[in-house]
N, C-alpha and C positions, 0 to 999 in steps of 0.2 A: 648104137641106137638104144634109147631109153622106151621105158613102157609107157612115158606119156609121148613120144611122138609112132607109139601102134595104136594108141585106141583111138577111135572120136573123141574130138576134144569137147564135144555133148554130156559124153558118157564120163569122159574123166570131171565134166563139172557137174553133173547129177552125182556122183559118186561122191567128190571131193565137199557138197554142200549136206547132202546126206549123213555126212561120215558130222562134220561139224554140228550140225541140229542135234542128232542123239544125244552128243556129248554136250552143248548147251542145256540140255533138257535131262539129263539122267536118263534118256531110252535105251532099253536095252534092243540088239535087232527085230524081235519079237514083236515089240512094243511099236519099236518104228513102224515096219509092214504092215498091222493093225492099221494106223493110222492112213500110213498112204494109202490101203484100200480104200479107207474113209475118204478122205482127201484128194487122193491123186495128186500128192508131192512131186513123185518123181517126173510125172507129167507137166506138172507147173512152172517144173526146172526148165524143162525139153522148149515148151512155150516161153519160158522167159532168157531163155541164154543171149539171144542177142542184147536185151536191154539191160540184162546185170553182168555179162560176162566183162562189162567193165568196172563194174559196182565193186566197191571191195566187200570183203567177207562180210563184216559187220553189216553193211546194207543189207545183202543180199537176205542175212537169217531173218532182219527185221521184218522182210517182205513175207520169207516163208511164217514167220510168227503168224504176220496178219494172216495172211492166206488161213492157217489152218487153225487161225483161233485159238492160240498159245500166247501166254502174256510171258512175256521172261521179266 
C-alpha cells in the first residue's frame, strides 16, 4: 500500500495543488500560510475538489490564481 491510497484523496489534492502554487509563485511556506489565512486556499480546494479533481493541474492553479488574486 502506498501513501496515496492512506490519506483522503481531499487532502492529497489540497496538498498536491498547494505544493504546485507555491512553486508557481516563488512562495515560501511562510508565505503560503500568510496567504491562506487571508484567502482560505486550502478551503477553496476542499470546496472545489469535486469540480476540479478532473481539471488538469494547469486549470486547477488558474482557478486558485483568480480565487486569490494572483496574476501569474
Amino acid at each position: 500500500m502506498n501513501y496515496k491510497q492512506i490519506i483522503d484523496p481531499v487532502v492529497f489534492f489540497q496538498a498536491h495543488f498547494s505544493r504546485l502554487f507555491m512553486e508557481r509563485h516563488n512562495l515560501m511556506p511562510q508565505e503560503f500560510l500568510a496567504l491562506n489565512k487571508k484567502k482560505n486556499i486550502i478551503g477553496f480546494l476542499r470546496l472545489g475538489y469535486e469540480p476540479f479533481h478532473l481539471t488538469g493541474d494547469e486549470g486547477v492553479l488558474e482557478q486558485l490564481d483568480n480565487y486569490a488574486g494572483i496574476a501569474n
